[in-house]
C-alpha positions as MATLAB code, in Angstrom:
seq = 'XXXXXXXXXXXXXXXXXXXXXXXXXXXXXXXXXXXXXXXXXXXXXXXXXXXXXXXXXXXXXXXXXXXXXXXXXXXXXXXXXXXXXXXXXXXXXXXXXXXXXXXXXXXXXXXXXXXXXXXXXXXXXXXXXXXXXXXXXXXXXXXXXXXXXXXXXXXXXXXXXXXXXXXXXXXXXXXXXXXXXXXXXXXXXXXXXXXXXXXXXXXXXXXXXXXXXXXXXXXXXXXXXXXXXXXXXXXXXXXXXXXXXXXXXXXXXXXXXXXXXXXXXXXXXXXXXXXXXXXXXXXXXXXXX';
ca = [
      57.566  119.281   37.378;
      58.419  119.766   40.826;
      59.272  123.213   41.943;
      62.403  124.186   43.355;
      62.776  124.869   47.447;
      65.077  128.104   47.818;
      66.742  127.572   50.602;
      69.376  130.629   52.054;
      72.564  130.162   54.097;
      74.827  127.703   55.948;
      77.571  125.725   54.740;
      80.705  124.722   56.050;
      84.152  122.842   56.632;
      83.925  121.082   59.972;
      86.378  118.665   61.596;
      84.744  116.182   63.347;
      86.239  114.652   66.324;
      85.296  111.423   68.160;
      85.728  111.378   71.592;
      84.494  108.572   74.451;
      82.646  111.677   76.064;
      82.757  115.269   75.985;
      85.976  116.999   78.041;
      85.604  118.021   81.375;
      86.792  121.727   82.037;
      90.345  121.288   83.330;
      93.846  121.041   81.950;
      94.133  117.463   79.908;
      95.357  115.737   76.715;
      92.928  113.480   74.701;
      93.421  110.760   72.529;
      90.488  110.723   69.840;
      88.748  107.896   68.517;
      88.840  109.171   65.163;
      88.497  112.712   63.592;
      88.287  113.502   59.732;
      86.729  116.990   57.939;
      83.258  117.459   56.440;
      80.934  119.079   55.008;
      78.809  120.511   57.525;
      76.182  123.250   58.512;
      72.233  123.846   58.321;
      71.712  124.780   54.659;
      74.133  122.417   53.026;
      72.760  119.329   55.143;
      69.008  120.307   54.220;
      70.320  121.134   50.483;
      71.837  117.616   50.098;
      69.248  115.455   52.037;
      66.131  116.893   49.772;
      68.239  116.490   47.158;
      68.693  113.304   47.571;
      65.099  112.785   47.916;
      64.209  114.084   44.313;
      63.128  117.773   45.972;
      65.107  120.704   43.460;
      66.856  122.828   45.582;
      68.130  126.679   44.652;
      70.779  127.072   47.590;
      72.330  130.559   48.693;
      75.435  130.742   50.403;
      78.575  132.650   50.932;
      81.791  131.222   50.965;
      85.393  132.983   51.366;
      88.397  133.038   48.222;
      89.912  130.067   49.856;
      90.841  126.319   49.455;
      87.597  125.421   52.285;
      85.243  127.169   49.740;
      86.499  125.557   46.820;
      86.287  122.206   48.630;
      82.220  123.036   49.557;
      81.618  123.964   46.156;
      83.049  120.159   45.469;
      81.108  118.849   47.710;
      77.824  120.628   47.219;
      78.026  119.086   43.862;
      74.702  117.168   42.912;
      72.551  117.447   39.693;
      69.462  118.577   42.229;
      71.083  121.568   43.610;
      71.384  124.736   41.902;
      73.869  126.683   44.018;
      74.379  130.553   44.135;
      77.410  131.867   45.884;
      79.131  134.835   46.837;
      82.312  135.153   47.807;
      83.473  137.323   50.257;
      86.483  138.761   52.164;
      86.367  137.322   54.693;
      87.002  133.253   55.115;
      85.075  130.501   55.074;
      82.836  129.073   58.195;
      84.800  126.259   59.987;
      83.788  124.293   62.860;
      85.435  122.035   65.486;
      82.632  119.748   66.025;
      83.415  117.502   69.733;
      81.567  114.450   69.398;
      80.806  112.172   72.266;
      79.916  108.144   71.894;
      76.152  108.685   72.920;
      75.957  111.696   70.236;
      76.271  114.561   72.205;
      78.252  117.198   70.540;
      79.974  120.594   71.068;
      80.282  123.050   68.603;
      83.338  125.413   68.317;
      83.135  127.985   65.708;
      86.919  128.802   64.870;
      86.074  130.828   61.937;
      82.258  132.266   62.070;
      80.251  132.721   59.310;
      80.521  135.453   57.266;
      78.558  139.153   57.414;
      79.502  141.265   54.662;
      77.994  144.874   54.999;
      76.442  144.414   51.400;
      75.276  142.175   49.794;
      73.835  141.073   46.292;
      70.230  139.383   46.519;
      69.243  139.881   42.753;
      70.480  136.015   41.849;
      68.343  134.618   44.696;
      65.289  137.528   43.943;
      65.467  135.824   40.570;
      65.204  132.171   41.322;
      62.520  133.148   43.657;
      59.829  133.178   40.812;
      60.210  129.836   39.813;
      60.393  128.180   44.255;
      57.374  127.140   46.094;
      58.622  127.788   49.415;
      61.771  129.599   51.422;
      63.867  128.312   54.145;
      65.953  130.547   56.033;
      68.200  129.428   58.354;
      69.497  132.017   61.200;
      72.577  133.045   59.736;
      72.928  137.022   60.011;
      73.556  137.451   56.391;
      70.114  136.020   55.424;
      67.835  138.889   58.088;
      68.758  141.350   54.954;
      66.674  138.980   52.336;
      63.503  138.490   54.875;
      61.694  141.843   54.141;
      61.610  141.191   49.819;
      60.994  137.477   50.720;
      57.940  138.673   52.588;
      56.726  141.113   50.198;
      56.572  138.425   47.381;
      54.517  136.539   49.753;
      56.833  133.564   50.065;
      55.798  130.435   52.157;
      59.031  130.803   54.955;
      60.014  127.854   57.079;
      62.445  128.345   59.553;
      64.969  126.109   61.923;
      65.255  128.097   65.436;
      67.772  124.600   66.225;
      68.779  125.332   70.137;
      66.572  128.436   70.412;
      66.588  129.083   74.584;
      62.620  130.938   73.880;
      63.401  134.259   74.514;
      67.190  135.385   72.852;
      66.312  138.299   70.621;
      68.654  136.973   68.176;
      65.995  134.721   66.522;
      63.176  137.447   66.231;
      63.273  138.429   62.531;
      63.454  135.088   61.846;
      60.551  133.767   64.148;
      57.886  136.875   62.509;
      58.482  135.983   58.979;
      58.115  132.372   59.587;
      54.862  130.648   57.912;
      56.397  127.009   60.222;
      59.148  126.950   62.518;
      61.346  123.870   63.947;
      63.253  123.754   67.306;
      65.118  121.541   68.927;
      64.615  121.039   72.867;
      67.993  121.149   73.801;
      68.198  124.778   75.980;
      64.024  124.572   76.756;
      62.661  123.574   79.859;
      59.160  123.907   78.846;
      59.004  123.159   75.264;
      55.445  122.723   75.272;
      54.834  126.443   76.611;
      57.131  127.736   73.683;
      55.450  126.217   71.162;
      52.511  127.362   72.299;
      53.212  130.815   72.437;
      55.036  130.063   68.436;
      52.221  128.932   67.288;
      49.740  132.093   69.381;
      52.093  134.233   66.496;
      50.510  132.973   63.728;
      52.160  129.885   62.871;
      50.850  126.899   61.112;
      52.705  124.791   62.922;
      55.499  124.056   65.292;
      58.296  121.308   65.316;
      60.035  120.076   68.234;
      62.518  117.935   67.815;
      64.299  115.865   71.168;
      67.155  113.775   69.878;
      66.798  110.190   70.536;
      63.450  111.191   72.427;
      61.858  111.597   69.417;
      59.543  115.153   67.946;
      56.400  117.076   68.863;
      54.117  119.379   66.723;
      51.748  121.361   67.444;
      49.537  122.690   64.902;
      47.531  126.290   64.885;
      44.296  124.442   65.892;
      45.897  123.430   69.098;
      46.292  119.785   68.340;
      49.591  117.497   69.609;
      51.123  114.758   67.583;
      54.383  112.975   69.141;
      56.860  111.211   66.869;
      59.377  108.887   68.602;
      62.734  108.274   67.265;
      63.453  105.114   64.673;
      65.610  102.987   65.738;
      69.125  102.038   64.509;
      71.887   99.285   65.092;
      74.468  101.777   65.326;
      74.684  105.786   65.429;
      78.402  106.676   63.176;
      77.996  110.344   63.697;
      75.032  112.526   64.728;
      75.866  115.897   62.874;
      72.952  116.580   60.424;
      70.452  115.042   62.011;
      68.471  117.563   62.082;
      68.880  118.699   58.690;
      68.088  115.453   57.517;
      64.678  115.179   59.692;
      63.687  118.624   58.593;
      64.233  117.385   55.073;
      62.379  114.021   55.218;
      59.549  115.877   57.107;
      59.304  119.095   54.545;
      59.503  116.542   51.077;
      56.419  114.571   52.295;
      54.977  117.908   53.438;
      55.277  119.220   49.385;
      54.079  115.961   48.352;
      50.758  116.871   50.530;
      51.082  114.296   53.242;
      49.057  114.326   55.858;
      51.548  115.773   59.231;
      51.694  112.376   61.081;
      53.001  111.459   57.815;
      55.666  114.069   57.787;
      56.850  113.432   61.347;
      57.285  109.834   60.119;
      59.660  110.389   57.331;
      61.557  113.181   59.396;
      62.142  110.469   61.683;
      63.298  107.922   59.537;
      65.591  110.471   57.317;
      67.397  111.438   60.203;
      67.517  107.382   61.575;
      69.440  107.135   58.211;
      71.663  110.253   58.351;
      72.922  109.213   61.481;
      74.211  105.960   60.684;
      76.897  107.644   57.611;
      79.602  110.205   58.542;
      77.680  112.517   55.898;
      75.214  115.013   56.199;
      73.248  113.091   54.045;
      72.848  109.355   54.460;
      73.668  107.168   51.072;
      70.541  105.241   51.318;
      68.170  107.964   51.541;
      65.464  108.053   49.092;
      61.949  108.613   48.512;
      60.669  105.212   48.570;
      62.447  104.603   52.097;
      60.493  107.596   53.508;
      57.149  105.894   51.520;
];
């Protein structure tokens, strides 16, 4: 039987608004093409797409005493995922997601994600025994469960997503990684900074560059390039990539080779963009085959 993937942090309520193109930065009213709410953020979207993809997930996240949380919990709500939460005081994370027609998006958070001052690991130290593998996504909640992750030698993946190469912020994360993905969004030379990743001891670095496709670079210095699959129309670019780090990680566990993996991130996020969900209806394993 396959083993679980514990995966720790992110999920949201996001409204989602479609826009011709992103505001300028001056006084205006805007008509939207559409707008509706979601599900959104990194650890439901990567919970949902693998899975979908026949990958057991344990997922860790917080969520506040409020109608938003009970409405993730709803949504969260598939036979593959084994969810732990913890409520806290404080509410749950909401975005205001600004989405342009070529996919571009900005990303208000009007109520950030939690950081309680204590927290309660012993569900997730639990599950841990029976998971392959970690991913921790850069929420600050999830720092406090690196060092016992570490110390029961855990395989840790990590998703840096618009890391700029040097904010501090991403540090913990970036040392306790075993693989790390990035997106090239804020880098000007992502080649450099995944060289110096991978100089730390990584296995490998991802870099993903929307509809430019995704780079790796593995620790023996080799380059393999990805380019984006193509679709008849993009609905809604949130999750993308969630979904490619999904599609990419499930062949990985299957023991695909890595030009392999790129492959089926590539496709998985194709598919995720075409659906207003974080997780594309007609993903499965034999599409990513």
């Amino acid at each position: 039987m396959t083993k679980p993937v514990l995966i720790l942090g992110g999920a949201s309520l996001d409204t989602i608004i479609h826009l011709p193109a992103l505001p300028a930065p001056e006084p205006q009213t805007i008509w939207p093409s559409e707008s509706y709410r979601a599900l959104g953020s990194t650890g439901a979207g990567k919970s949902l797409n693998l899975a979908a993809l026949g990958q057991p997930v344990v997922f860790h996240t917080l969520l506040g005493r409020d109608t938003e949380g009970q409405q993730i919990l709803a949504a969260l709500g598939h036979p593959g995922i084994r969810l732990l939460t913890e409520k806290t005081a404080a509410p749950t994370e909401q975005h205001v997601n600004l989405m342009s027609a070529d996919g571009k998006r900005i990303s208000l958070f009007i109520q950030p994600p939690p950081e309680p001052e204590h927290l309660d690991w012993t569900q997730a130290q639990q599950a841990l025994a029976e998971c392959s593998m970690a991913v921790v996504n850069i929420l600050g909640y999830t720092r406090s469960a690196l060092p016992w992750l570490k110390a029961a030698g855990t395989p840790i993946w990590t998703d840096l997503h618009d890391y700029d190469g040097h904010n501090p912020y991403h540090e913990p994360f970036i040392e306790a990684a075993r693989a790390i993905f990035l997106s090239s969004d804020n880098l000007a030379d992502y080649r450099s900074t995944m060289e110096r990743l991978v100089r730390r001891g990584k296995e490998f670095v991802v870099c993903t560059h929307g509809s430019e496709g995704s780079t790796l670079l593995t620790s023996d210095g080799q380059w393999l390039e990805q380019p984006v699959v193509s679709v008849s129309r993009v609905v809604d670019t949130n999750g993308a990539g969630d979904a490619f780090f999904s599609g990419f990680l499930h062949r990985y566990l299957q023991g695909a080779e890595l030009t392999d993996c790129l492959r089926a991130g590539a496709i998985a996020g194709a598919l995720c963009v075409t659906s207003r969900e974080l997780v594309s209806p007609d993903l499965n394993p034999q599409r990513l085959a």
